[in-house]
PDB file as gemmi writes it, atoms N, CA and C in Angstrom:
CRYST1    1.000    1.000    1.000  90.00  90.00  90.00 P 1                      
ATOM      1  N   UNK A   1     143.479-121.349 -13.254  1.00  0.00           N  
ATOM      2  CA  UNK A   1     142.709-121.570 -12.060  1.00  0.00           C  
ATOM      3  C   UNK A   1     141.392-122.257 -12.449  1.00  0.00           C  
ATOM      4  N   UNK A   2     140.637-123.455 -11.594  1.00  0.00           N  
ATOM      5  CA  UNK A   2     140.354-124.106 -12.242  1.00  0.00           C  
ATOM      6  C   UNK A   2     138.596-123.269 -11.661  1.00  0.00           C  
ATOM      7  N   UNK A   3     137.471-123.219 -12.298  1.00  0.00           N  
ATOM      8  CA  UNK A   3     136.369-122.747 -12.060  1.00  0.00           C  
ATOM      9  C   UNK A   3     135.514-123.567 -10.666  1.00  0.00           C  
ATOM     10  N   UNK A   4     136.034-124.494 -10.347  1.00  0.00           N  
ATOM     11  CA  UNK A   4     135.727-125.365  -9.367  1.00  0.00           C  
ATOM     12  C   UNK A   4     136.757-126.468  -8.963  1.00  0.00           C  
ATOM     13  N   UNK A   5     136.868-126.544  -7.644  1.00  0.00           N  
ATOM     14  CA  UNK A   5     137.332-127.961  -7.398  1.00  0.00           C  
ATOM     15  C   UNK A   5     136.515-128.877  -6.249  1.00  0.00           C  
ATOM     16  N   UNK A   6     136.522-130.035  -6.812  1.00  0.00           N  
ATOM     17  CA  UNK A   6     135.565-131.407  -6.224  1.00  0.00           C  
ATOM     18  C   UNK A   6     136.433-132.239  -5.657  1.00  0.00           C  
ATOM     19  N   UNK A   7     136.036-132.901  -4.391  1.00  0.00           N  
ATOM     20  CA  UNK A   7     136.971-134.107  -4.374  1.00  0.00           C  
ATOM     21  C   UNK A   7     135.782-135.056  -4.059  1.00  0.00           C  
ATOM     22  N   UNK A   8     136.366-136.400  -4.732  1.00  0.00           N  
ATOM     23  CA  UNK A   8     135.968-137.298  -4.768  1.00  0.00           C  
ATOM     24  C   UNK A   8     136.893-138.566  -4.553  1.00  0.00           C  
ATOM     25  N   UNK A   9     136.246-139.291  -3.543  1.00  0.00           N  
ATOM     26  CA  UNK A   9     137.163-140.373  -2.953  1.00  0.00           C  
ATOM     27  C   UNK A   9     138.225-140.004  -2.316  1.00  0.00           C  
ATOM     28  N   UNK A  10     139.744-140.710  -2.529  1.00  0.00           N  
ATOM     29  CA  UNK A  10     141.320-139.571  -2.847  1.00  0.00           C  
ATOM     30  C   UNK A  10     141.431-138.857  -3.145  1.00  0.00           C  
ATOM     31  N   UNK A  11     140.861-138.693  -4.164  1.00  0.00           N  
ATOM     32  CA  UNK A  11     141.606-137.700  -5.649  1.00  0.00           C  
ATOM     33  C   UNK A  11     140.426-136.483  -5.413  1.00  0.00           C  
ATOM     34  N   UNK A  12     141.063-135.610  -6.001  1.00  0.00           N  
ATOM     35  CA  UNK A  12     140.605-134.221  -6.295  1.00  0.00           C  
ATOM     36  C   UNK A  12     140.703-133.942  -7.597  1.00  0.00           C  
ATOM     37  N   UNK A  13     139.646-133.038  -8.228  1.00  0.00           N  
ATOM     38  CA  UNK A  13     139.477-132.427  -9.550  1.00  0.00           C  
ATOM     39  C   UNK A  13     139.103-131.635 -10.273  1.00  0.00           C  
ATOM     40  N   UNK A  14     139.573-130.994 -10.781  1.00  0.00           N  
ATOM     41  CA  UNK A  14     139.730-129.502 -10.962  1.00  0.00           C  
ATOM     42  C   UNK A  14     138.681-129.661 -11.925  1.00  0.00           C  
ATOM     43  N   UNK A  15     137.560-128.447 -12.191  1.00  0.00           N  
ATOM     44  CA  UNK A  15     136.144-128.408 -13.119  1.00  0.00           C  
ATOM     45  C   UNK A  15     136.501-127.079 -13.858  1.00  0.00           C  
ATOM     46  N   UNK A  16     136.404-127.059 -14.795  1.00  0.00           N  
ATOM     47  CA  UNK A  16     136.290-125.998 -16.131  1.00  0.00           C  
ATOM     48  C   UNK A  16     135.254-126.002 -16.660  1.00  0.00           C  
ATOM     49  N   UNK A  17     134.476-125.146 -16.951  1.00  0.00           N  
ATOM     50  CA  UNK A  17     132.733-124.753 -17.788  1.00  0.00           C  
ATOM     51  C   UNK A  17     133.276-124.022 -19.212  1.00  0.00           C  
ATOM     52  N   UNK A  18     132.656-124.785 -20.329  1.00  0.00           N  
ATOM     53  CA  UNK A  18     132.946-124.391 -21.622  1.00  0.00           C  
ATOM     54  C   UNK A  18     131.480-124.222 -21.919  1.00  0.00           C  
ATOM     55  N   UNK A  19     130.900-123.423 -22.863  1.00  0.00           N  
ATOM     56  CA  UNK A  19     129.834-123.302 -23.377  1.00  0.00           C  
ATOM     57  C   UNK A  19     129.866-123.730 -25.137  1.00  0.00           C  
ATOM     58  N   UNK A  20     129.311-124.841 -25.426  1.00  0.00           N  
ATOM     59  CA  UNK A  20     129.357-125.656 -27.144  1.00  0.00           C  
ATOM     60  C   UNK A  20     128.084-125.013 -27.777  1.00  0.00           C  
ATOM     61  N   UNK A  21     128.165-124.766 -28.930  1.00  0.00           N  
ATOM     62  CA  UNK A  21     126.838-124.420 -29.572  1.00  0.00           C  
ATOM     63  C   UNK A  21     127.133-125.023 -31.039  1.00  0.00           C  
ATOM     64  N   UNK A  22     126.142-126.339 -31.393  1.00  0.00           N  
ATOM     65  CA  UNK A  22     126.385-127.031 -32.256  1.00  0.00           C  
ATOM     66  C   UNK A  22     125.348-126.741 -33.397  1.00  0.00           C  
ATOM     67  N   UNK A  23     125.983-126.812 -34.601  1.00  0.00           N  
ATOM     68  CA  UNK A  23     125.547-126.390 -36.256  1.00  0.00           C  
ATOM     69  C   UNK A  23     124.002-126.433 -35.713  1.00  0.00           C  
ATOM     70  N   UNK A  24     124.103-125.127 -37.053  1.00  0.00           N  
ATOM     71  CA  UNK A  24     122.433-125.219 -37.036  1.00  0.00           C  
ATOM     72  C   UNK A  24     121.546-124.826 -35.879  1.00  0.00           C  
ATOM     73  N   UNK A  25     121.756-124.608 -34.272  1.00  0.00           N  
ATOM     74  CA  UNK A  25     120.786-124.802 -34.031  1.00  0.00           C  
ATOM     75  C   UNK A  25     121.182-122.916 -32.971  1.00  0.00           C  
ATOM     76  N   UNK A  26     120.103-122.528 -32.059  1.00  0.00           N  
ATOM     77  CA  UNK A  26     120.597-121.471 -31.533  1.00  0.00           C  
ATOM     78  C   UNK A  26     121.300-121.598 -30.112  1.00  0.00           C  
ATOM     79  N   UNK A  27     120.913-122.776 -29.183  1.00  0.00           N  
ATOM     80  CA  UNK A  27     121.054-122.497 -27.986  1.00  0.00           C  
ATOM     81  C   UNK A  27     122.516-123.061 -27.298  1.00  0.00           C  
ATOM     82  N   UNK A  28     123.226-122.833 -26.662  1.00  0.00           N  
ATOM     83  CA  UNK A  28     124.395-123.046 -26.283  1.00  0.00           C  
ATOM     84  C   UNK A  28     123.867-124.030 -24.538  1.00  0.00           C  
ATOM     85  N   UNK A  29     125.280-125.232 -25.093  1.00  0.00           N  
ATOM     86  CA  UNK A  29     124.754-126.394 -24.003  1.00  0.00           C  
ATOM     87  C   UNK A  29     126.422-125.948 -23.219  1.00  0.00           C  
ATOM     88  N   UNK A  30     126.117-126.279 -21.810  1.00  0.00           N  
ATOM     89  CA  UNK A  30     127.032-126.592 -20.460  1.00  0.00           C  
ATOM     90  C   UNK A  30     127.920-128.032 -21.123  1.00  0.00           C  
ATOM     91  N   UNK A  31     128.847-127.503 -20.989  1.00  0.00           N  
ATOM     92  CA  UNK A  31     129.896-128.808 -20.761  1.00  0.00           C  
ATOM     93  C   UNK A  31     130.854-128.321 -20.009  1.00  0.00           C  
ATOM     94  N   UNK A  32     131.073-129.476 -19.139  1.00  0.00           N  
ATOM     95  CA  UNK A  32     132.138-129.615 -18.070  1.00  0.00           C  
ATOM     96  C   UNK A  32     133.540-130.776 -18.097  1.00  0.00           C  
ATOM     97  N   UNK A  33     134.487-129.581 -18.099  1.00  0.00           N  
ATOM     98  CA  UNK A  33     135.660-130.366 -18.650  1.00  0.00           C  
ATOM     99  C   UNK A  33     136.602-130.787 -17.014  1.00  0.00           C  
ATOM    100  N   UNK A  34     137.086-132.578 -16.899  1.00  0.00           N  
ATOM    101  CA  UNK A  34     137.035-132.846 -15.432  1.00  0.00           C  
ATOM    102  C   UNK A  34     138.586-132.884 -15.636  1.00  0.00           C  
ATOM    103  N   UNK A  35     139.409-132.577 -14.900  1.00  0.00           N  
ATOM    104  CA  UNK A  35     141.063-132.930 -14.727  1.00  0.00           C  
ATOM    105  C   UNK A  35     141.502-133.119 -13.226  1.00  0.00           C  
ATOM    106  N   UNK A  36     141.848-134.414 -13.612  1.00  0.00           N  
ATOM    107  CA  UNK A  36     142.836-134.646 -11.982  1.00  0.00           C  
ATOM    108  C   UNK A  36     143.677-134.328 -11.689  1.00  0.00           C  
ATOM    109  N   UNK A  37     143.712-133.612 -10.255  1.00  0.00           N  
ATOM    110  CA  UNK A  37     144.556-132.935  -9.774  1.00  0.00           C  
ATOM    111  C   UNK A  37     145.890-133.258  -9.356  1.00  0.00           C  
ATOM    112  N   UNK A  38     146.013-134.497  -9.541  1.00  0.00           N  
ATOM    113  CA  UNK A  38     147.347-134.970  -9.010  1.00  0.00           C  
ATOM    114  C   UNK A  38     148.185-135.123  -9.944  1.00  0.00           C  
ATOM    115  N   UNK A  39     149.471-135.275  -9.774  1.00  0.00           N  
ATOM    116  CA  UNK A  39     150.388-135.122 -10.330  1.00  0.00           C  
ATOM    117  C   UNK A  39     150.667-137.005 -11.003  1.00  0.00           C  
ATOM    118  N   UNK A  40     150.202-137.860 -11.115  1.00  0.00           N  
ATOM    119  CA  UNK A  40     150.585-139.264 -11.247  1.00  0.00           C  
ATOM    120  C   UNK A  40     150.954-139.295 -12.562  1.00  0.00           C  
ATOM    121  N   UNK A  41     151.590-140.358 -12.778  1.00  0.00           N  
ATOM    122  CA  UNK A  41     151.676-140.257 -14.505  1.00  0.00           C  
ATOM    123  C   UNK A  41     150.514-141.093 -15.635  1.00  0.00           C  
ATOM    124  N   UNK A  42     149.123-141.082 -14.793  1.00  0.00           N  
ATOM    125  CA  UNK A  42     148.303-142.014 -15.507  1.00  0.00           C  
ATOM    126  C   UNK A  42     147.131-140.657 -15.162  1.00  0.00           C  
ATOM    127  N   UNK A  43     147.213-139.487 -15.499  1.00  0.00           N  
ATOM    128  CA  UNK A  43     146.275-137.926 -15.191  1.00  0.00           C  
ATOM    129  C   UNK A  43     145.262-138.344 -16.051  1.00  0.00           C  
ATOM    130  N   UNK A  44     143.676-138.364 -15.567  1.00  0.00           N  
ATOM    131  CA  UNK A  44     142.934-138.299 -16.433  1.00  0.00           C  
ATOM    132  C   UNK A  44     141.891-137.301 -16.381  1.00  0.00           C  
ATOM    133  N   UNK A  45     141.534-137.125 -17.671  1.00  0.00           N  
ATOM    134  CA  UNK A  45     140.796-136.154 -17.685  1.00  0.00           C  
ATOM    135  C   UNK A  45     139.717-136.360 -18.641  1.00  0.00           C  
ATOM    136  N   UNK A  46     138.076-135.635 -19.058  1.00  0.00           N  
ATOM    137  CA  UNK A  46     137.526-136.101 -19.241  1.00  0.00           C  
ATOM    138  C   UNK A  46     136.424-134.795 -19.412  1.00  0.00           C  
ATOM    139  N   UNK A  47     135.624-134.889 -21.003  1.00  0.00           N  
ATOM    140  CA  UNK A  47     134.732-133.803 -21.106  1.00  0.00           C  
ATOM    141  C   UNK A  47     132.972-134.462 -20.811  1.00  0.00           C  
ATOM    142  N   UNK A  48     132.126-133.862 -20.171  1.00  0.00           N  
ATOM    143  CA  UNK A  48     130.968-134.425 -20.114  1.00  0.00           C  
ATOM    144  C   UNK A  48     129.821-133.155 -20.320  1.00  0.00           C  
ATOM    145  N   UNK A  49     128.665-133.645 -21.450  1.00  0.00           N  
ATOM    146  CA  UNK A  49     127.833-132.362 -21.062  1.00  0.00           C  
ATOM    147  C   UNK A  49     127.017-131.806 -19.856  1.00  0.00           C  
ATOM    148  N   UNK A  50     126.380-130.956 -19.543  1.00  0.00           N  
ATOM    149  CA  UNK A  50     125.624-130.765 -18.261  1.00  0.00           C  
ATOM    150  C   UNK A  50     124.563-130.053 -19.141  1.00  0.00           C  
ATOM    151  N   UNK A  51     123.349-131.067 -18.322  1.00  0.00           N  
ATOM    152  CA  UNK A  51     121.800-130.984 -18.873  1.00  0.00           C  
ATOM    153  C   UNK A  51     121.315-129.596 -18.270  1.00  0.00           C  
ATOM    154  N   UNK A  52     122.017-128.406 -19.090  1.00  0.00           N  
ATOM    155  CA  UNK A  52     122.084-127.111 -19.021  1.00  0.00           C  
ATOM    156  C   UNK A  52     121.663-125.998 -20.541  1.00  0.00           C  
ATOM    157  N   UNK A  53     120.878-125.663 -21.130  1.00  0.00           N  
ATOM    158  CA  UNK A  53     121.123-124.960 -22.154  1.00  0.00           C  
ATOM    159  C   UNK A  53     120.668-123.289 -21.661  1.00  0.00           C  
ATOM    160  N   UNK A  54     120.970-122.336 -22.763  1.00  0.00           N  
ATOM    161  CA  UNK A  54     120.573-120.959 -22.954  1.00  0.00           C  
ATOM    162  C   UNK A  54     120.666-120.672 -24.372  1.00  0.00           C  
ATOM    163  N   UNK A  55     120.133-119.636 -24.351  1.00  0.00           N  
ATOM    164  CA  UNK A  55     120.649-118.833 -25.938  1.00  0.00           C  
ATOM    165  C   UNK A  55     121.780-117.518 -25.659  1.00  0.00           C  
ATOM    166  N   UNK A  56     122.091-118.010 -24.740  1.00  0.00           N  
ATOM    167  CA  UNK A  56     123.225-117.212 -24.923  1.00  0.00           C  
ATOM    168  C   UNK A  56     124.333-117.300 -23.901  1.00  0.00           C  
ATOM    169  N   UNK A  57     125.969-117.586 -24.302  1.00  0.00           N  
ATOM    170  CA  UNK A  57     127.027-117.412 -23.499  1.00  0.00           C  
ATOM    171  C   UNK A  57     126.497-116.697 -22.245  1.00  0.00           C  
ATOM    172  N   UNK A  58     126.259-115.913 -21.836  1.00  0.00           N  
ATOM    173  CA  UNK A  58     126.196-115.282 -20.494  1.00  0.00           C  
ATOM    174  C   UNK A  58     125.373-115.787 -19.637  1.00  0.00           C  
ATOM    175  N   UNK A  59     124.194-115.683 -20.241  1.00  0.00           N  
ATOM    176  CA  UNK A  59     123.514-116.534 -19.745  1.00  0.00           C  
ATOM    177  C   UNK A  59     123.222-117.965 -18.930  1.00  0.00           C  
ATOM    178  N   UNK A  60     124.017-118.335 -19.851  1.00  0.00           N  
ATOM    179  CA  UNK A  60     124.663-119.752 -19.575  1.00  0.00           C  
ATOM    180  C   UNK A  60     125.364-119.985 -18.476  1.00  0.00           C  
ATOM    181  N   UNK A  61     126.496-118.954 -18.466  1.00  0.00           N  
ATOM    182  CA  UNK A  61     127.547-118.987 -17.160  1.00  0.00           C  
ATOM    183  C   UNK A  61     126.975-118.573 -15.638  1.00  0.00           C  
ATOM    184  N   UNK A  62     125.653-117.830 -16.172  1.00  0.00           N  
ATOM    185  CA  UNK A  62     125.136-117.424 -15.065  1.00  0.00           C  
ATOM    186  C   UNK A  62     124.615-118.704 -14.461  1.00  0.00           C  
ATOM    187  N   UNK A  63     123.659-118.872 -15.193  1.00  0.00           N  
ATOM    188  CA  UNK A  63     123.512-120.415 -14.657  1.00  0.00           C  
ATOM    189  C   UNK A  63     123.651-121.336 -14.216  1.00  0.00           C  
ATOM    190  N   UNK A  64     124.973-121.409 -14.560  1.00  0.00           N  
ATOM    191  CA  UNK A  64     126.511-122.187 -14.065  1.00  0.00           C  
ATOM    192  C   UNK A  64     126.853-122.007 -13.036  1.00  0.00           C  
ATOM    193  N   UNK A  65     126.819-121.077 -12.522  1.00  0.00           N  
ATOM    194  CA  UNK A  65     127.048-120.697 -10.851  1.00  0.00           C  
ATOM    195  C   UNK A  65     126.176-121.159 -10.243  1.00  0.00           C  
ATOM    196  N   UNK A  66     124.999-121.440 -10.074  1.00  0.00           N  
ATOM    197  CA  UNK A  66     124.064-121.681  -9.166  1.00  0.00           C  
ATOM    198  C   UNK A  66     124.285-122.838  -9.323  1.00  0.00           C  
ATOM    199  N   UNK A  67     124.652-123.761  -9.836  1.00  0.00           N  
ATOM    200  CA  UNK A  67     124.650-125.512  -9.948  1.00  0.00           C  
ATOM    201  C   UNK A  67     125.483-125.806  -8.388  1.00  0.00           C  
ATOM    202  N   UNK A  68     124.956-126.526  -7.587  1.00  0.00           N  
ATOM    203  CA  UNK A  68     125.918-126.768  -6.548  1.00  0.00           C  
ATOM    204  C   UNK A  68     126.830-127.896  -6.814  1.00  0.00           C  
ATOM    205  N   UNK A  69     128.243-127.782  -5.999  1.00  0.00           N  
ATOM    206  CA  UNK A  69     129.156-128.452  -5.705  1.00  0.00           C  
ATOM    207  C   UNK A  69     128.335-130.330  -5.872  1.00  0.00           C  
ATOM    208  N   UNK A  70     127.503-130.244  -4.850  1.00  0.00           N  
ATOM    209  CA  UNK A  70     126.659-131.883  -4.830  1.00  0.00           C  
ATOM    210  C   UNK A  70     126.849-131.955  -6.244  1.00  0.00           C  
ATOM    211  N   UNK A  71     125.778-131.706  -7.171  1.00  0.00           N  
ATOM    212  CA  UNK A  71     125.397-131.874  -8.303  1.00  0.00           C  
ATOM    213  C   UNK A  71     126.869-132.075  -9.181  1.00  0.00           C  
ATOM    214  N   UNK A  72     127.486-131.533  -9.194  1.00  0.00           N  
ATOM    215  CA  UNK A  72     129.034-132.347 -10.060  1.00  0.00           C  
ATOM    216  C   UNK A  72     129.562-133.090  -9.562  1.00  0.00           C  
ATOM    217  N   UNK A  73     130.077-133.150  -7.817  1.00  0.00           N  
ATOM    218  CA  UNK A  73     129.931-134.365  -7.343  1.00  0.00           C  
ATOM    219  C   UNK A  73     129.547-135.631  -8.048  1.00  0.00           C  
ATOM    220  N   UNK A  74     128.154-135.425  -7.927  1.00  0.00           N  
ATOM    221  CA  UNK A  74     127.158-136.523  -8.834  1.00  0.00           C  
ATOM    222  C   UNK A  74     127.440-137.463  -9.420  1.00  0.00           C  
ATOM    223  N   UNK A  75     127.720-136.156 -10.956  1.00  0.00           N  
ATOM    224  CA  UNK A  75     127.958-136.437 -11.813  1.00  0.00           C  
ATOM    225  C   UNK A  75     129.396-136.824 -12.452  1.00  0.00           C  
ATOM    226  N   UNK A  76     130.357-136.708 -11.402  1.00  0.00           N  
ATOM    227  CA  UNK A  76     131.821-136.965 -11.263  1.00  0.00           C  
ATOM    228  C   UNK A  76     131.354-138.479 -11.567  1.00  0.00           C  
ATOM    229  N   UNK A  77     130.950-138.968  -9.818  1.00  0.00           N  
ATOM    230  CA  UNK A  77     130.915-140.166  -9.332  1.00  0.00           C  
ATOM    231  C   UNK A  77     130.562-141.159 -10.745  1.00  0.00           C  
ATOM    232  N   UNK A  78     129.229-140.818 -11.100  1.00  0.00           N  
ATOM    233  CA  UNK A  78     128.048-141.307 -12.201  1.00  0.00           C  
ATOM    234  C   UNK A  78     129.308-141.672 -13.280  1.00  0.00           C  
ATOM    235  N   UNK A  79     130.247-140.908 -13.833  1.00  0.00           N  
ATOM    236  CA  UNK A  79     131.227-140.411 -14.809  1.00  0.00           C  
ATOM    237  C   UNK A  79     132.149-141.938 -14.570  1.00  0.00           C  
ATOM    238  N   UNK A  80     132.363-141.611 -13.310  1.00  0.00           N  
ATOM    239  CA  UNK A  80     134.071-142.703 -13.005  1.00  0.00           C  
ATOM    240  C   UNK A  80     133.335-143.948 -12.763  1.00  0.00           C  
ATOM    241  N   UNK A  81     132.110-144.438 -12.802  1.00  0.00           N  
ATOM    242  CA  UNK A  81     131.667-145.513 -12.431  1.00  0.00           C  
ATOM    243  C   UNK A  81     131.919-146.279 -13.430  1.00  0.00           C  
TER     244      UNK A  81                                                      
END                                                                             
């Protein structure tokens, strides 16, 4: 089940929230992983970060909830351009 779904234009797309925390450092960044919902045989999909950090997983997700629908929208659009 996908943590969000957006539509944009036609198509619809299912949003997944992963939390990355890269070498070395402490704070864990938002990334949002995009998959189209349709069944075609050309499915794309697509990871982007979101100008989101915490120091910690929970934190993070909390955070994550309050982001509105607009705002990935957005950044869908911004993405497929």
């Amino acid at each position: 089940m996908p943590w969000r779904v957006i539509a944009h234009g036609e198509q619809v797309w299912h949003v997944d929230v992963v939390a990355e925390r890269r070498a070395n450092t402490g704070a864990w960044q938002l990334v949002l992983a995009f998959r189209a919902a349709s069944e075609q045989p050309r499915k794309r999909s697509f990871w982007t970060p979101y100008p989101l950090v915490a120091t910690s997983k929970s934190s993070l997700f909390i955070q994550a909830e309050r982001i509105p629908d607009a705002a990935i929208a957005q950044l869908l659009a911004e993405r497929l351009a």
